[in-house]
C-alpha positions in Angstrom: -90.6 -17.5 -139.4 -94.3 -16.6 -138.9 -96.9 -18.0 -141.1 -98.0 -16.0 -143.7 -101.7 -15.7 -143.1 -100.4 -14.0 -139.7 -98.6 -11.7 -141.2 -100.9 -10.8 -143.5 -103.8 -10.7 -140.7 -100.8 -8.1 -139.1 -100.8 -5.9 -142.2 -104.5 -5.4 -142.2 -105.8 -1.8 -140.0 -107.0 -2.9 -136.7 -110.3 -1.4 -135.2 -108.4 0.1 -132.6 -104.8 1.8 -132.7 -103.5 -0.3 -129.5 -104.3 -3.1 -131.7 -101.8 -2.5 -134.1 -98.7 -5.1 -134.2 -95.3 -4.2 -135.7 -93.5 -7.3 -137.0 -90.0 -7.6 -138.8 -90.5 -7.1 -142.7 -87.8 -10.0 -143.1 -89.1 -12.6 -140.9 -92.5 -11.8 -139.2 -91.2 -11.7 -135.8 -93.4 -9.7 -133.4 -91.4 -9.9 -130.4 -87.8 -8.1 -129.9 -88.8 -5.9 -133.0 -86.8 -2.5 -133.1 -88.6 0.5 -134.4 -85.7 2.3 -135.7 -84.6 -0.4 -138.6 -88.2 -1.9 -139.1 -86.1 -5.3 -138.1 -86.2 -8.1 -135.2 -83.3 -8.2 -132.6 -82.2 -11.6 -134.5 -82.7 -9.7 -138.0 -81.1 -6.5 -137.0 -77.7 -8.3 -135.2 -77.3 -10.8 -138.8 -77.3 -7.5 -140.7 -75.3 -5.6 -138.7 -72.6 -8.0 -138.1 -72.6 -8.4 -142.1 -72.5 -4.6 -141.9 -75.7 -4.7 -144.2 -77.1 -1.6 -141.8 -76.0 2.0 -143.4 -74.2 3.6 -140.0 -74.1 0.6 -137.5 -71.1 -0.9 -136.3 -70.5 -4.1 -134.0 -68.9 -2.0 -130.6 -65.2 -3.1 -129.5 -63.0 -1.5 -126.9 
């Protein structure tokens, strides 16, 4: 879990667009984050395995 004073420093408009990091709204991760769901890989696979994520299902052939 990243600390909150990062996340908040994340939230804030950086001076320049390339600047700009995207972090998981559940647990501040930064790295692994997956546009689509707004959600870390570790985030994203808890909830989908749950099946927590509206039209995601857990693949099996």
């Amino acid at each position: 879990m990243a600390k909150t004073s990062v996340i908040a420093r994340a939230k804030k408009k950086p001076k320049y667009s390339t600047r700009l990091v995207r972090r998981c709204f559940r647990c501040g991760r930064k790295r692994g984050y997956l546009k689509d769901f707004n959600l870390c890989r570790i985030c994203f696979r808890e909830l989908a395995s749950r099946g927590q994520i509206p039209g995601v299902k857990k693949a099996s052939w």
